[in-house]
KELO-527168 format. One record per residue: x, y, z of N, C-alpha, C, O in turn. Coordinates in steps of 0.2 Angstrom, whole numbers, plus 5000, padded with zeros to 4 digits. Layout:
// KELO-527168
XYZXYZXYZXYZ...
//
This chain:
// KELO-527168
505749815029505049805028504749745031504249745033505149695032505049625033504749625042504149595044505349655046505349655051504849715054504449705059504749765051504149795052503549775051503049785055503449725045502649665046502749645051502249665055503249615051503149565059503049595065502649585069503549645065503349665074502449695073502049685078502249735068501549725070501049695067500449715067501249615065500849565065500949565073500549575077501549555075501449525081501149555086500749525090501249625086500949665091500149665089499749665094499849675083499149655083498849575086498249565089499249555086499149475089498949475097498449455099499549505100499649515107498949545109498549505112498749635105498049645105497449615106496949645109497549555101496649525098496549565093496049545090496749605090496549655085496549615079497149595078495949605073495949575068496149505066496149475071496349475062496449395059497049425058497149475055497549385061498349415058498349345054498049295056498849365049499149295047499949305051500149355054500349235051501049215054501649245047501649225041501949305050502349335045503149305048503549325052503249225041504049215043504549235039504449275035505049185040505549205034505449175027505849175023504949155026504749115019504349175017504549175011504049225017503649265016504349335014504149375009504949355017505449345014505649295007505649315001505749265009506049215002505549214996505649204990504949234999504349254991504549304990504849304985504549354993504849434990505549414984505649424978506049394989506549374985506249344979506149394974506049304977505849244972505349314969505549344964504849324971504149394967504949434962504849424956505449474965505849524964506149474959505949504953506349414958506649384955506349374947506649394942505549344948505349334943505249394940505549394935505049444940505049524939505449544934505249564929506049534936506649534933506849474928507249484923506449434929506449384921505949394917506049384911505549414919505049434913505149514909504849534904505849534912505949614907506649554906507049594905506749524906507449464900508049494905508649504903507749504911508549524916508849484920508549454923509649464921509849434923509949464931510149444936509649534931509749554938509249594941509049634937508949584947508349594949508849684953509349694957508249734950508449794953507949814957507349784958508049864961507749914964507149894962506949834964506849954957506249914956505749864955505149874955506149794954505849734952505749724962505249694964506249744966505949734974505349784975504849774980505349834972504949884975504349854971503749884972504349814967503649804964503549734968503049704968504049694971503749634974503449654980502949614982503749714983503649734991502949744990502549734995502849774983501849794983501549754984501149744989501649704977501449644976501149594984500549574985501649584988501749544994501249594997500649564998501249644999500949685005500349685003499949655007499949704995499249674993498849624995498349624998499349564993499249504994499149485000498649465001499649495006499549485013498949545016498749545022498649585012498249615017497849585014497649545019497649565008496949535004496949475012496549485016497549425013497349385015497249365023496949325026497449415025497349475033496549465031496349415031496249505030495649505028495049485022494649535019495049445022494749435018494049445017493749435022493649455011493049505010492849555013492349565015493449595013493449665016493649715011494149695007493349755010493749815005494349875007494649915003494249855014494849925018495049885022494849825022495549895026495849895034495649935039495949955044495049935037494950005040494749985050494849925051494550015053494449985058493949995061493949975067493550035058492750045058492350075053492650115049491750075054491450105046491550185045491650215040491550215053491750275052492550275051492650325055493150255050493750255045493450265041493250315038493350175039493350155032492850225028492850235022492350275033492050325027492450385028492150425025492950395030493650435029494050415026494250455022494250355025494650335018494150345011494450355005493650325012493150345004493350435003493550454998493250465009493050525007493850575006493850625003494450525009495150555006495350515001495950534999494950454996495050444991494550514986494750544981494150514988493850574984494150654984493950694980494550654987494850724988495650714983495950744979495650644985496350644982496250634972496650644968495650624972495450624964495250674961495150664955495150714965494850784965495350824963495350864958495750814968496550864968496950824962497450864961496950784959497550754954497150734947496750684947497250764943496750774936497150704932497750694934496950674927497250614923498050624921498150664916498550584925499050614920499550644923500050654921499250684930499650744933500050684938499750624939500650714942501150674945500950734953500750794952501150704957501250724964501850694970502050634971501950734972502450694978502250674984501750704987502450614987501850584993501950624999501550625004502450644997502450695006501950745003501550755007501850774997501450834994500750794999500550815005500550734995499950724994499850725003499750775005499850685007499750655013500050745017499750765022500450785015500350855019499650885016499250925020499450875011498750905008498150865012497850895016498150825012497750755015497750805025497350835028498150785024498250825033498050865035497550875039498450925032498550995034497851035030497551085033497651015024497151065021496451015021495951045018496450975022495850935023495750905030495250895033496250905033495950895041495850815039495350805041496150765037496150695037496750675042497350685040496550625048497150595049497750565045497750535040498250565049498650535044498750455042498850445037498650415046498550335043497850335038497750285033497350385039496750395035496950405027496650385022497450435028497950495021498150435017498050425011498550385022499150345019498850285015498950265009498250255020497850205017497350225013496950185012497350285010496950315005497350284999497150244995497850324999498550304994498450234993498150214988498750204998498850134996498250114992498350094986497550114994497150064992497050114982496750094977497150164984497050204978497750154971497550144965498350154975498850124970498550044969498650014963498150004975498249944974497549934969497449894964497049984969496449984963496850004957496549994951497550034956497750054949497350124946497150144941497250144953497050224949497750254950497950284945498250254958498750304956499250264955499050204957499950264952500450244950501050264954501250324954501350214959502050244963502350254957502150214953503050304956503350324955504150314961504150324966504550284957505150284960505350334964505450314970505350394962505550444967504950464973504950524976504650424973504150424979503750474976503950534976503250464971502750524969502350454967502450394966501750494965501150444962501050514957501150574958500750444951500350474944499750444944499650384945499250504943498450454944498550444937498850474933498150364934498250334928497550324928497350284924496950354930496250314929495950364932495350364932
//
């Protein structure tokens, strides 16, 4: 995950494409340290899976909030960003309070029966999990919670 920010921090760089921030290995050692604390606050001597899969969130929130700041998407024009509104709407449509889905489910439904591109699909998701309407699940599945 690490090396994948980086190489497209970098290559957005190269571009001119948007405000990148510099992704090193301290941004690394916070994930560590994010996983870490996670793991002390449930009285754990050992940071699991999930204490990483919640810091990798935690971090990638964080670092897009700070990529853009006073922006509500990534989007990268107004017509995306009214494609990610309108595959947020489909995907609240399709998932009733409480029901679970699988993200290849969701993002092949997203695709194939709604005709939404796919990073349009993916960043619907994320920004849906990162408001706390859906819920990742370990086994790669989201639960809408709201």
């Amino acid at each position: 995950m690490y090396i994948e920010i980086r190489q497209k921090v970098q290559n957005e760089k190269k571009e001119g494409s948007g405000n990148t921030i510099p992704i090193t290995v301290r941004q690394l050692e916070a994930i560590i340290r994010i996983a870490e604390s996670f793991a002390k606050m449930e009285m754990s001597d050992v940071a699991t899976r999930k204490h990483v899969d919640d810091a990798k969130r935690l971090f990638h929130a964080a670092t897009m909030a700070a990529n853009n700041p006073g922006r509500n998407l990534d989007a990268r024009n107004d017509d995306e960003r009214k494609e990610v509104e309108r595959a947020e709407e489909f995907i609240l449509n399709r998932l009733p309070h409480g029901s679970r889905i699988q993200r290849q489910a969701l993002v092949n439904y997203l695709v194939t029966d709604v005709r939404i591109n796919d990073r349009v699909a993916k960043m619907a998701i994320h920004y849906l999990v990162v408001k706390e309407t859906l819920q990742e699940a370990p086994n790669f599945s989201y639960k809408r919670i709201r």
